[in-house]
Each structure stands twice: as structure tokens, then as C-alpha cells.
VEXLUM-458392 format. One record per residue (C-alpha): residue in three letters; x, y, z. Coordinates in Angstrom, 2 decimals, always signed. Layout:
BEGIN
@rest:Ala	x:X	y:Y	z:Z
...
//
This chain:
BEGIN
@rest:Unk	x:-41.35	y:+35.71	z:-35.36
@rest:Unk	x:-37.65	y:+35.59	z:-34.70
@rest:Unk	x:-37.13	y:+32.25	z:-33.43
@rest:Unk	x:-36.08	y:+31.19	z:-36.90
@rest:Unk	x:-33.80	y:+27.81	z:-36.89
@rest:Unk	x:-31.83	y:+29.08	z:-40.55
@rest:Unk	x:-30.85	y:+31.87	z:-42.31
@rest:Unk	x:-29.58	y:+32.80	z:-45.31
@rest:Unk	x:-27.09	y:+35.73	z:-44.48
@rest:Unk	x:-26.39	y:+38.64	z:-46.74
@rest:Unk	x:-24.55	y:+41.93	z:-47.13
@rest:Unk	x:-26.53	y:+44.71	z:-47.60
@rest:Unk	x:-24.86	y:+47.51	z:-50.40
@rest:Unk	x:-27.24	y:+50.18	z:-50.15
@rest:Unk	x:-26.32	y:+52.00	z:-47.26
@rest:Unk	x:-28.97	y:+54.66	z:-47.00
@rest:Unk	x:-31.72	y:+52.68	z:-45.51
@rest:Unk	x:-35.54	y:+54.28	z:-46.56
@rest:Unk	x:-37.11	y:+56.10	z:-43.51
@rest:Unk	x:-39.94	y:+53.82	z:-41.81
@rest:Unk	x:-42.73	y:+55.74	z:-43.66
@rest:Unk	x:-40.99	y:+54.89	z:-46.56
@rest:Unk	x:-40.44	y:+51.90	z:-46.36
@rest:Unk	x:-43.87	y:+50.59	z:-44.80
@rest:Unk	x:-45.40	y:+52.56	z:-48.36
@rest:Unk	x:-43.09	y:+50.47	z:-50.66
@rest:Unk	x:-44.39	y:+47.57	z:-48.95
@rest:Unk	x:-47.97	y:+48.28	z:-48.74
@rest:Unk	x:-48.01	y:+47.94	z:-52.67
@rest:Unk	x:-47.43	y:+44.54	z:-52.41
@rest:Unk	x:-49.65	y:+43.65	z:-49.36
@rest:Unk	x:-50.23	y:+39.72	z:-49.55
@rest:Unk	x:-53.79	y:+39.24	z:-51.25
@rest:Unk	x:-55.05	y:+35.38	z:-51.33
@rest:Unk	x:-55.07	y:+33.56	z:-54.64
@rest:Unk	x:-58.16	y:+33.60	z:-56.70
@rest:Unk	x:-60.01	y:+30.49	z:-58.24
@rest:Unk	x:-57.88	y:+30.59	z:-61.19
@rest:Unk	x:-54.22	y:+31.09	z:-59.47
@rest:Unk	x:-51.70	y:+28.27	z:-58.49
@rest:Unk	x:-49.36	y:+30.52	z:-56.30
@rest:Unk	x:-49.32	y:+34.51	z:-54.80
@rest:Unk	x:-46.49	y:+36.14	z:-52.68
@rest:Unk	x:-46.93	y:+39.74	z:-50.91
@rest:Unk	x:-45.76	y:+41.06	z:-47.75
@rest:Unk	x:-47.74	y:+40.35	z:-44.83
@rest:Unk	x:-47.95	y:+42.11	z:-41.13
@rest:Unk	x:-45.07	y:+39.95	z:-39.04
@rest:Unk	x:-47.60	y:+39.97	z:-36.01
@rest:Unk	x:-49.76	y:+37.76	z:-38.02
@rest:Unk	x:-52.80	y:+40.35	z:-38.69
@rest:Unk	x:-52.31	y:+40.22	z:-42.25
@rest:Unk	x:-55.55	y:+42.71	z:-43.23
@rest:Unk	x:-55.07	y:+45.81	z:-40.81
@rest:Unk	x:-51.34	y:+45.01	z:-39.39
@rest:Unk	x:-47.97	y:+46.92	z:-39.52
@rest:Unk	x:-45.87	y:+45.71	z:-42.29
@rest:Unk	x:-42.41	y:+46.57	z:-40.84
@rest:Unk	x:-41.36	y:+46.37	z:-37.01
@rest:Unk	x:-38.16	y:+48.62	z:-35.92
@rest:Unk	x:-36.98	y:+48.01	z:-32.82
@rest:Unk	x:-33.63	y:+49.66	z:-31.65
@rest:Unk	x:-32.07	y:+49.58	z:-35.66
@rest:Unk	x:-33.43	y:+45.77	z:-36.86
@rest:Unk	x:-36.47	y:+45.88	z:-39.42
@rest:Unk	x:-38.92	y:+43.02	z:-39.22
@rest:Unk	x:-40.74	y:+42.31	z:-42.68
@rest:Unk	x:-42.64	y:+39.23	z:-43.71
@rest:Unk	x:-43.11	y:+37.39	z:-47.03
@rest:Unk	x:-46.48	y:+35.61	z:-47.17
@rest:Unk	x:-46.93	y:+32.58	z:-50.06
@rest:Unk	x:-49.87	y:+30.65	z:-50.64
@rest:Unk	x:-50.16	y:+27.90	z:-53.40
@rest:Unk	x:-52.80	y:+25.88	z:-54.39
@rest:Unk	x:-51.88	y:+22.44	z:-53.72
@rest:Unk	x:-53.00	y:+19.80	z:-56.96
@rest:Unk	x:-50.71	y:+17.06	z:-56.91
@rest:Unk	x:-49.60	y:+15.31	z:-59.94
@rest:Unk	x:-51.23	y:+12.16	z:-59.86
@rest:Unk	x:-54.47	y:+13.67	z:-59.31
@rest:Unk	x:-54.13	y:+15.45	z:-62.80
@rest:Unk	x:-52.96	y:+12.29	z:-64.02
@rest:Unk	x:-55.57	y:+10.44	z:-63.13
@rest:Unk	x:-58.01	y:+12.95	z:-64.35
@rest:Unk	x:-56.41	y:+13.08	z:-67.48
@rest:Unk	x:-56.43	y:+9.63	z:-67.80
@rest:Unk	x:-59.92	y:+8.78	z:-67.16
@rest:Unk	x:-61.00	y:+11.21	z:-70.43
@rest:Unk	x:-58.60	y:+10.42	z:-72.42
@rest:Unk	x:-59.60	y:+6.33	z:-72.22
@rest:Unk	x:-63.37	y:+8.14	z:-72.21
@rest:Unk	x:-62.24	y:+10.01	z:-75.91
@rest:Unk	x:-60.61	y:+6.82	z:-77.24
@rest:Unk	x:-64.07	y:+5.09	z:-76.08
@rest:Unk	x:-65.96	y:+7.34	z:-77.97
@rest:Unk	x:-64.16	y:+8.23	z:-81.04
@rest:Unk	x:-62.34	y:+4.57	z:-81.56
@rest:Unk	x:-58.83	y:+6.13	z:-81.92
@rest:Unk	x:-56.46	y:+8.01	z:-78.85
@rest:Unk	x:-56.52	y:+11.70	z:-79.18
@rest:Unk	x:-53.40	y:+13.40	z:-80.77
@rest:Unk	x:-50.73	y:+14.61	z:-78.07
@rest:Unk	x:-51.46	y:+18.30	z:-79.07
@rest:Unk	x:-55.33	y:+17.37	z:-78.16
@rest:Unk	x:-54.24	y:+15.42	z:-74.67
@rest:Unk	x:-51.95	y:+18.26	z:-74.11
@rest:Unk	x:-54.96	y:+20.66	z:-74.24
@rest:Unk	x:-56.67	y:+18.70	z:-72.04
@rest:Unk	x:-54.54	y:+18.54	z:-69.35
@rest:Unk	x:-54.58	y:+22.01	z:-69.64
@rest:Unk	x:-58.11	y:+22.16	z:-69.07
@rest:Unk	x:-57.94	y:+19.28	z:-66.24
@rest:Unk	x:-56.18	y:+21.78	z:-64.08
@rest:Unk	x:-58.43	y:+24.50	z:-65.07
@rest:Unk	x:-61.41	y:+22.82	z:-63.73
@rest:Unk	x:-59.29	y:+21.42	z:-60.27
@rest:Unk	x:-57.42	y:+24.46	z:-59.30
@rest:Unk	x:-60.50	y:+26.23	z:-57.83
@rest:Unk	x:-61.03	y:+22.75	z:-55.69
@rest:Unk	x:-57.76	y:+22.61	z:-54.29
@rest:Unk	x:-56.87	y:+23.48	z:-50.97
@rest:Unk	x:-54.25	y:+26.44	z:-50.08
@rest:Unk	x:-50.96	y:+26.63	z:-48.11
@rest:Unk	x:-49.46	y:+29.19	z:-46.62
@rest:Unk	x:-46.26	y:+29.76	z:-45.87
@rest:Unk	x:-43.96	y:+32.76	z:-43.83
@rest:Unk	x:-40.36	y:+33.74	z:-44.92
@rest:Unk	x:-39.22	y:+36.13	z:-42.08
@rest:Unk	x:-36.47	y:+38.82	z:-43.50
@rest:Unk	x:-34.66	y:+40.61	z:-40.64
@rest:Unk	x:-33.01	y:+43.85	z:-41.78
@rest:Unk	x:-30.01	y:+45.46	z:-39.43
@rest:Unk	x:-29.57	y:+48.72	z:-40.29
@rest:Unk	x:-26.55	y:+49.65	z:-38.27
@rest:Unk	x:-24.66	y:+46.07	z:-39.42
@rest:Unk	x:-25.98	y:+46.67	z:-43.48
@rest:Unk	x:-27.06	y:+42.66	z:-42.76
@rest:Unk	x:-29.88	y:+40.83	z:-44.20
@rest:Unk	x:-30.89	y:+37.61	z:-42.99
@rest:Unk	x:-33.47	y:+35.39	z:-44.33
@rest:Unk	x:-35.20	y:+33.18	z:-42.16
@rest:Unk	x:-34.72	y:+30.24	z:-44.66
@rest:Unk	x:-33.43	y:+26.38	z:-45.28
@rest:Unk	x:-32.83	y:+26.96	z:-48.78
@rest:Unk	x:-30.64	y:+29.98	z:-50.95
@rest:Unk	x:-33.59	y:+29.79	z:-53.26
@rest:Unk	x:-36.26	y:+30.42	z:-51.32
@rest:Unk	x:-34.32	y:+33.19	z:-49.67
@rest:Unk	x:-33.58	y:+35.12	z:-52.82
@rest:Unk	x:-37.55	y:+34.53	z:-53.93
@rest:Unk	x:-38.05	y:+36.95	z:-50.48
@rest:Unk	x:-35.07	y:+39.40	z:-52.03
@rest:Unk	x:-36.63	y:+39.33	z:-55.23
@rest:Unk	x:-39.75	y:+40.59	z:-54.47
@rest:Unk	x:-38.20	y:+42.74	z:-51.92
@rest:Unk	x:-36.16	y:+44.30	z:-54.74
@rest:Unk	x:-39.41	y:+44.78	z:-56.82
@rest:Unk	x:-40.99	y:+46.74	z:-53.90
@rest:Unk	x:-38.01	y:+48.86	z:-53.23
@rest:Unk	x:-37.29	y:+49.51	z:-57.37
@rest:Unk	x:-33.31	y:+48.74	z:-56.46
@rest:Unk	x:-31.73	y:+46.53	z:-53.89
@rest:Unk	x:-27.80	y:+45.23	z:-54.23
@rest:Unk	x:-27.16	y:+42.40	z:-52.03
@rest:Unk	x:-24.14	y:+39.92	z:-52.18
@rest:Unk	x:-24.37	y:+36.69	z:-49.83
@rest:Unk	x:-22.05	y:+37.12	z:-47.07
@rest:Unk	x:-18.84	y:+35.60	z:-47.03
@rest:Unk	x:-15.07	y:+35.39	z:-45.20
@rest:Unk	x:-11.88	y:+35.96	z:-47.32
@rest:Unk	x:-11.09	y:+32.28	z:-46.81
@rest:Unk	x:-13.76	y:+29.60	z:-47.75
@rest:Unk	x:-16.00	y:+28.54	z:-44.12
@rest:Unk	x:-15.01	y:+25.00	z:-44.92
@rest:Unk	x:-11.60	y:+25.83	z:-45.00
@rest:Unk	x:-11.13	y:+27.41	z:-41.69
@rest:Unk	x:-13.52	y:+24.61	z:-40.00
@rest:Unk	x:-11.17	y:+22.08	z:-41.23
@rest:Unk	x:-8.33	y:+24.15	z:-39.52
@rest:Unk	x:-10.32	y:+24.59	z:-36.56
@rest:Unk	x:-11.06	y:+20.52	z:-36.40
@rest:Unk	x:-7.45	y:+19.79	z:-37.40
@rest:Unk	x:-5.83	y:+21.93	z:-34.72
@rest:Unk	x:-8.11	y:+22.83	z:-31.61
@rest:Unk	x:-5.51	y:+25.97	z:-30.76
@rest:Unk	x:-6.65	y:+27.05	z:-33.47
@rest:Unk	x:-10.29	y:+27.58	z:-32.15
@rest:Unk	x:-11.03	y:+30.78	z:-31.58
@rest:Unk	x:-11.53	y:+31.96	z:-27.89
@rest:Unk	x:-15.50	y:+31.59	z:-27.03
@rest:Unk	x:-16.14	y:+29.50	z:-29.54
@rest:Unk	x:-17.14	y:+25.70	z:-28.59
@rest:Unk	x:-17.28	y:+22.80	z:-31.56
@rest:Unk	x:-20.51	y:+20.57	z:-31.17
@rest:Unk	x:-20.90	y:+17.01	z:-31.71
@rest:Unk	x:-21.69	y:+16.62	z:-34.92
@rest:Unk	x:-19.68	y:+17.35	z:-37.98
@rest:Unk	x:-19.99	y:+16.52	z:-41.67
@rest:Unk	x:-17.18	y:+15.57	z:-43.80
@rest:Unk	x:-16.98	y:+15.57	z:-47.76
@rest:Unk	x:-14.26	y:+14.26	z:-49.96
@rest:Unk	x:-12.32	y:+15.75	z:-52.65
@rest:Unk	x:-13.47	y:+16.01	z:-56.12
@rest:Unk	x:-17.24	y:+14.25	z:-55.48
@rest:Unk	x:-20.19	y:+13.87	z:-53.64
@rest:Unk	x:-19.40	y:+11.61	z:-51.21
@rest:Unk	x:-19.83	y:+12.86	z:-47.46
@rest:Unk	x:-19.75	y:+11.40	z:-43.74
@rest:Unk	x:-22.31	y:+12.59	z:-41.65
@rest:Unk	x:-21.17	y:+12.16	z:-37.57
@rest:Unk	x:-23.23	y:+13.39	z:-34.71
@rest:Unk	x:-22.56	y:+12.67	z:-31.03
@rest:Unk	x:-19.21	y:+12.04	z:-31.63
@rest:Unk	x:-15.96	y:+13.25	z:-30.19
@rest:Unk	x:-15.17	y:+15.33	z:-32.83
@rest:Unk	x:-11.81	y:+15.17	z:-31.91
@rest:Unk	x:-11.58	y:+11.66	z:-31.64
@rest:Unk	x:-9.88	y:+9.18	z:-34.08
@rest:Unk	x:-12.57	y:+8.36	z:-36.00
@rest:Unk	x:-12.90	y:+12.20	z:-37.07
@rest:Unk	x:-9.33	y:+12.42	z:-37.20
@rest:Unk	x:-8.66	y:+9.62	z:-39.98
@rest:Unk	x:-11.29	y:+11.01	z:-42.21
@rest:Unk	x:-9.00	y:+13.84	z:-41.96
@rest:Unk	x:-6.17	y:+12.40	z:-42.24
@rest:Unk	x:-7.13	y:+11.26	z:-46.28
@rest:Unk	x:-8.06	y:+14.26	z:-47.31
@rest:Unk	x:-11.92	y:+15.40	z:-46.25
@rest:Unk	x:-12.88	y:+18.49	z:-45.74
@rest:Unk	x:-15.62	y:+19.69	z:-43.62
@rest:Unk	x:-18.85	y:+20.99	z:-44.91
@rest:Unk	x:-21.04	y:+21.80	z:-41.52
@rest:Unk	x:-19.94	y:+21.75	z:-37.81
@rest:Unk	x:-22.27	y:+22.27	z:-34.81
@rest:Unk	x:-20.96	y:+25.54	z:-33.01
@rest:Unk	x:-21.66	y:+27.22	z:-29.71
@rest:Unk	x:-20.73	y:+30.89	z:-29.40
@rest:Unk	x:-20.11	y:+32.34	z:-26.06
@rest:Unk	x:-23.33	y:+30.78	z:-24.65
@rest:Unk	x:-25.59	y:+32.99	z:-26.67
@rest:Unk	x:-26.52	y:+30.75	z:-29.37
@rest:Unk	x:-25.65	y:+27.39	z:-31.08
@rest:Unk	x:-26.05	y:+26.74	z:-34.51
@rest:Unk	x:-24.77	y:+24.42	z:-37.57
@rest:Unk	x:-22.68	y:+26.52	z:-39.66
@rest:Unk	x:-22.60	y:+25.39	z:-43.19
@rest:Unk	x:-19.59	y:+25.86	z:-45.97
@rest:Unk	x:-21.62	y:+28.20	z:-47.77
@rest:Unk	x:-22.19	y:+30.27	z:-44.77
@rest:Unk	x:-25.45	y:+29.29	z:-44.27
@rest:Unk	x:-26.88	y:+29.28	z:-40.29
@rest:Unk	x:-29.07	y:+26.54	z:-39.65
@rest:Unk	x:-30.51	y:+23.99	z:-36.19
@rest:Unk	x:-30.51	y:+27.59	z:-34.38
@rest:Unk	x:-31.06	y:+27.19	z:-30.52
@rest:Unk	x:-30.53	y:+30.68	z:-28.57
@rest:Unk	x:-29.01	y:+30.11	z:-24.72
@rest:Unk	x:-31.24	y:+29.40	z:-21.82
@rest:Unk	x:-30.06	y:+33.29	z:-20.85
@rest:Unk	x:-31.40	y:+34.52	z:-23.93
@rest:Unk	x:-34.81	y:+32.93	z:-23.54
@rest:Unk	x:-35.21	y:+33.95	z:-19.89
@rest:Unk	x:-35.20	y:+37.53	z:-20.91
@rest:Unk	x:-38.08	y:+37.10	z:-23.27
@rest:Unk	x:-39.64	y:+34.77	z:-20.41
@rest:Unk	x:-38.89	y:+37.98	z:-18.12
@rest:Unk	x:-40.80	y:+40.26	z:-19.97
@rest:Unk	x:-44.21	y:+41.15	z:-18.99
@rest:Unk	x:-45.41	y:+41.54	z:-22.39
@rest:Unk	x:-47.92	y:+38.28	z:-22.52
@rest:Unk	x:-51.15	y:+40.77	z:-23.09
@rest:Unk	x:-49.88	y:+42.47	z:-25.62
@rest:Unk	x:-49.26	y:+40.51	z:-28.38
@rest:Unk	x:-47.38	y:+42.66	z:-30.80
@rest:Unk	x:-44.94	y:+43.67	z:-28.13
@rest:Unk	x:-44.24	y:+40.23	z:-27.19
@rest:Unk	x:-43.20	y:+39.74	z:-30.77
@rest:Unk	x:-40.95	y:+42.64	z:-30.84
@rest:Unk	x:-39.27	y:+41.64	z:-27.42
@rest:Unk	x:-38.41	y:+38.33	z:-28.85
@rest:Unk	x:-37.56	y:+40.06	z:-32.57
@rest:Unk	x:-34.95	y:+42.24	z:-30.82
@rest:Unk	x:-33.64	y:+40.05	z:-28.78
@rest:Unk	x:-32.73	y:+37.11	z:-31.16
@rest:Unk	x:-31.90	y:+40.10	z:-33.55
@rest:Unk	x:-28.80	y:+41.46	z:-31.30
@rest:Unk	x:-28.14	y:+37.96	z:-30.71
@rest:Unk	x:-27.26	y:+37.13	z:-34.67
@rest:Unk	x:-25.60	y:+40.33	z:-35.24
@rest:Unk	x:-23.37	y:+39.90	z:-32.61
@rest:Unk	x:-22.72	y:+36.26	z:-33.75
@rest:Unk	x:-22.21	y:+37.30	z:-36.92
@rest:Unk	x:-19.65	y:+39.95	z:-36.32
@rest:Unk	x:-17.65	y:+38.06	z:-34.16
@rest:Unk	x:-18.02	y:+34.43	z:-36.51
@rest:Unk	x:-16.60	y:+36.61	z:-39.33
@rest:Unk	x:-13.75	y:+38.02	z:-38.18
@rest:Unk	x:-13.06	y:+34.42	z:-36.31
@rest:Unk	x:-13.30	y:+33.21	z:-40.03
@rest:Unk	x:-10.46	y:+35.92	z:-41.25
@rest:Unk	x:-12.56	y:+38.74	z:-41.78
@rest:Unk	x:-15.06	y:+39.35	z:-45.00
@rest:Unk	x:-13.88	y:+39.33	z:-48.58
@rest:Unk	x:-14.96	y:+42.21	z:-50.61
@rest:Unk	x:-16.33	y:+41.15	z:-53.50
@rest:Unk	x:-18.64	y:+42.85	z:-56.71
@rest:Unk	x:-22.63	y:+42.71	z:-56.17
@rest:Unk	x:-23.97	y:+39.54	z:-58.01
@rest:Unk	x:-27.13	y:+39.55	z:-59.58
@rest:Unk	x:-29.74	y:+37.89	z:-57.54
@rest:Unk	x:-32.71	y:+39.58	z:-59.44
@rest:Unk	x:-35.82	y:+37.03	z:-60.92
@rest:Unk	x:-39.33	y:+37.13	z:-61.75
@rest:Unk	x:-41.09	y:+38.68	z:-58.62
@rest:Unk	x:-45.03	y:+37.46	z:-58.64
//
């Protein structure tokens, strides 16, 4: 579903999008299959509707592709291995008066997690990747850069080819936030700064973290004053959506508009499961792109920049 709370945003460089057919038959080859007894951790694409044997693997509504990333791992934790290991290793020593070798103990840790993967449980997890086809945007429904180029990557493997660069304005976010806290004229028109805003100083890691503030207030205004910068400021945009914007130009704490939600709440989809899904896909779809279009060029437009390579080991 579409009522993710962060993306990871990125610019698409292949402009000749695959037809549907395509597309859905590049996918298909990597359908999400469950681990076996003997694996710690599968990925595949799954049906966004959540019928992940029979469903549609790609939803297109009105130019924005819906495709899911599936990952299950088998959860063994650490000190249950330890333990394990433990407990024969003491048993060895017991039995043959000395403490096995580390190559020995090394092999049988090995075969400790042989023997427990089968018995642990699964997780599952979703990664939404929304695809806008007239905008060449990608955004992945993510909290993390990493777990939003493990979608990419196996997205790329599917596809044989896929150049993406992460999305980003000619002047650094955290500069232009800074401007935008320093001098509210500044502030683009439709644009409303939150309560909360985090500040980090010069040259290390130190930060200031204020929420329900007056972010134009003193307080905010002396951190400023010696030198801080600001790393992530609550925004509204015109009443469509707010959202924490982050330096790197990540989107994350998403909350669409009471306007935007009545529309879905309007739509007399409830029986109909799938449609419900692509009413609220589409409509929190338009919503980003249009944020997205206007945040950048409030931001002083995109810098061009050369593809970097996000490739890595697709499972």
C-alpha cells in the first residue's frame, strides 16, 4: 500500500519505460518463493495487493507503477547459537579432557546453525517501490538508503539494466533549510515549517533535536546564531501532505491532509479489495509527485549529476 511514512527518492535515467506486459514478465522471474529449511534470508517480488501466489505483480494507474519487494529471514539470534555452541563445546572438553581447537569450534558453530535454522521462525517484510513514469521518479517506501537500494538492486537484476541517481537540488537541502529558518521571507509561498527541527554542528556529530518548539523562537535562533546547520525540518506543503524532510533528501513521518484521505474515504471501493488499493496508490502517488516537483524547484531546482553505481549482490 501507499500510505508509506518514508521514502527514499530517486531519479530515474532510463527514459523508455518497458510496456506493462513487459514489465510484469521481468518480474514474474523473480516471484517471492519462501525460504527453505536450509536458507537464512529470500527476496522476490510479490503481488502489492497482498495475494502473493496468483496476484498481479505491477499496478498502473493513470502513469505510477506499483511493485513490491517481499523478504523473509529466518530469525536465530545470536545468543541462542551461543549458547548452543557453548553447551558442546564444555560437553567436548568433558569428554576428551582438553577444549577443541578454534578451527574445530569454528566448525561447530557452523553446524549449530545448520541444525537451528530449520527451527527458527520467519519474518516477512514489504518494501513498496512506486514508479512515475511521466516524472522518471522512483521512490522507495523506506527508513533507510540501504534497504532502498537492496529493492533497486534486485529490481536492476530483473530488468538486466537500471541507472538511477538519488535525487538531489543544486544546493545541499540543509543548506536552503537553514536559509529558510534563518530568514522566514525566504520561505517559499505554500510552504509551512513544523515544530520540530534538528540542528547539527560544524565539523562533528553533535546535534540538537527540538520538537514543539517555535522554530522561530530564540532558542532556535542562538543555535543558529554559532554556527548549526539544520539536518531535518517538519514541513507542510500546501495542505496536501506533511513530512520531515531530511539533508539527504530523504522524506520521512509522512501524514497526507485530511482532504486527501477523504477522497479515498469517498470512494466506494470497500468490496473490492484490489481497487481500494489502487484508489489509495494513486492518490498518495499524485500527491508525492506533485510535492516533489514543487519541493525541488523551492530548493533551487535539481543538479545534474553522472549516474552512480548503486548495483550489489541481488539474492
Amino acid at each position: 500500500m501507499m500510505w508509506n511514512k518514508n521514502f527514499q527518492i530517486y531519479r530515474l535515467l532510463d527514459t523508455e519505460h518497458l510496456p506493462l506486459e513487459q514489465l510484469s514478465e521481468a518480474l514474474e522471474k523473480y516471484r517471492f518463493q519462501p525460504c527453505s529449511e536450509s536458507q537464512a534470508r529470500r527476496v522476490g517480488w510479490s503481488a502489492p495487493s497482498g495475494d502473493s501466489r496468483n496476484g498481479c505483480l505491477v499496478h498502473e494507474v493513470s502513469g505510477h507503477r506499483l511493485i513490491t519487494l517481499m523478504r523473509q529471514e529466518r530469525i536465530l539470534p545470536a545468543p541462542v547459537i551461543r549458547d548452543e555452541l557453548a553447551e558442546r563445546v564444555d560437553k567436548l572438553t568433558a569428554q576428551q579432557g582438553y577444549p577443541p581447537a578454534r578451527r574445530d569450534k569454528l566448525a561447530m558453530k557452523e553446524r549449530v546453525v545448520e541444525e537451528l535454522l530449520p527451527k527458527a521462525f520467519t519474518k516477512n517484510s514489504r518494501t513498496d517501490v512506486w514508479i512515475d513514469t511521466k516524472a522518471n521518479i522512483i521512490g522507495v517506501a523506506a527508513a533507510s538508503s540501504k534497504r532502498a537500494e537492496e529493492a533497486l538492486d534486485v529490481l536492476r537484476e530483473s530488468l538486466g539494466s537500471l541507472k538511477v541517481i538519488p535525487l538531489a537540488p543544486q544546493t545541499p537541502a540543509g543548506r536552503t533549510m537553514t536559509t529558510w529558518l534563518n530568514d522566514p521571507t525566504t520561505r517559499p509561498n505554500g510552504l509551512i515549517v513544523g515544530d520540530r527541527v534538528v540542528l547539527r554542528a560544524k565539523g562533528d556529530d553533535g546535534k540538537i533535536v527540538a520538537t514543539s518548539i517555535d522554530v522561530d523562537g530564540d532558542e532556535v535562533r542562538t543555535s543558529l546564531e554559532v554556527g548549526r546547520q539544520v539536518s531535518q525540518m517538519a514541513l507542510t506543503f500546501e495542505e496536501q501532505m506533511s513530512f520531515t524532510l531530511v539533508e539527504d533528501m530523504s522524506i520521512k513521518g509522512i501524514r497526507f491532509a485530511d482532504a486527501v484521505l477523504k477522497e479515498v474515504d469517498d470512494t466506494d471501493s470497500d468490496e473490492n479489495p484490489v481497487m481500494q488499493m489502487e484508489t489509495e496508490f494513486v492518490l498518495a502517488a499524485q500527491c508525492l509527485a506533485h510535492t516533489i516537483d514543487k519541493l525541488m524547484h523551492a530548493l533551487g531546482g535539481e543538479a545534474k549529476a553522472m549516474p552512480v553505481d548503486l548495483a550489489g549482490d541481488a539474492a
